[in-house]
N, C-alpha and C positions, 0 to 999 in steps of 0.2 A: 374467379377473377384473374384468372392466367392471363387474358387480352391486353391489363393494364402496364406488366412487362414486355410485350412484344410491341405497343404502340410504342412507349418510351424509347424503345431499341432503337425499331423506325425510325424514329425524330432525330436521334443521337447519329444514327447513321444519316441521314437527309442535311444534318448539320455539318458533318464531316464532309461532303459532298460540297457547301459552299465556298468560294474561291476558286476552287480547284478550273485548270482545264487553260485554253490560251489568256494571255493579254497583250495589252503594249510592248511590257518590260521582255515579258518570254518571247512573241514574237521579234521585236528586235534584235534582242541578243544572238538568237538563232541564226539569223541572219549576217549580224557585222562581230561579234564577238571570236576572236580568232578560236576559242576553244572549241566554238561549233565550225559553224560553215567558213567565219574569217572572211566575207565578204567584202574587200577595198575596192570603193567608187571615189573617180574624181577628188587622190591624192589625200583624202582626208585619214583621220584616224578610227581606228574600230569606236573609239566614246563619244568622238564627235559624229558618225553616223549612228551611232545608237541612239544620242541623245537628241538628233535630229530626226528619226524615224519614231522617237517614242512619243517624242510632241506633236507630231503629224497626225499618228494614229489617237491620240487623245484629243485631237484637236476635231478629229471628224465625230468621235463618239459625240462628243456634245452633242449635235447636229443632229436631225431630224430629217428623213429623206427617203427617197427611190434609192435602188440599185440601179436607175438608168441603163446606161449601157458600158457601165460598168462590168469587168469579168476578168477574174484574178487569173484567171485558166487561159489568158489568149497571153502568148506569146507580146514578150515587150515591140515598142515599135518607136524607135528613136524618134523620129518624126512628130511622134504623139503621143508625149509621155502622157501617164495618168497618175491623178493624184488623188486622197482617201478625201469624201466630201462630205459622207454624213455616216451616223452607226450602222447602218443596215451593210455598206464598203468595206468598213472597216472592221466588221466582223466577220464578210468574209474574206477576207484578207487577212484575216488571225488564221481562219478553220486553212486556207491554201497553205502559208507558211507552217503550219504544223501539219501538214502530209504531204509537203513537198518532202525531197531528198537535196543536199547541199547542191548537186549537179542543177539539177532542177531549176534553182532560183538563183545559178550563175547567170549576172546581167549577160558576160561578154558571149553566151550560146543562146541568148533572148529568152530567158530567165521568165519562169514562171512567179506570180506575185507578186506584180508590180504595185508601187504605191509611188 
């Protein structure tokens, strides 16, 4: 019966695994938190874009949807901004923000993962 320690392991470990990896809160911060990137748009404060980028992204998870033509990877375009619409967007717009580099997702060089 050695199989009955190694499943339990499994589970223990599989359990340790939940939570983990992007959200709202991490991607945000990453972003506007001057400890990381430090990202200032349009005069506001690093809590107040945190706190406005984290309700955004919470606000599309609800949502149910296409990726349309959506794509975190295209270069911002003043003209036409994008905004996060349903979970499928805003998750990848989690996975872009965590493998960008701070350079990367500077608005003012057309900043990769837009939301």
């Amino acid at each position: 019966m050695r199989t009955a320690p190694t499943i339990i392991a499994v589970f223990v470990v599989a359990l340790a695994g939940v939570g983990c990896g992007e959200d709202c809160q991490s991607s945000c911060q990453k972003i506007y938190d001057p400890s990381e990137c430090g990202i200032q748009v349009g005069g506001k404060t690093s809590t107040e874009l945190t706190r406005s980028c984290i309700s955004e992204c919470q606000d599309a998870l609800a949502n149910t949807g296409p990726m349309g033509d959506y794509d975190p990877l295209t270069r911002r375009d003043p003209l036409n901004p994008k905004t996060l619409e349903n979970e499928k967007q805003a998750a990848a717009w989690m996975d872009c923000v965590a493998e960008a580099s701070c350079e990367d997702l500077e608005p003012s060089t057309g900043g990769l993962c837009e939301h």
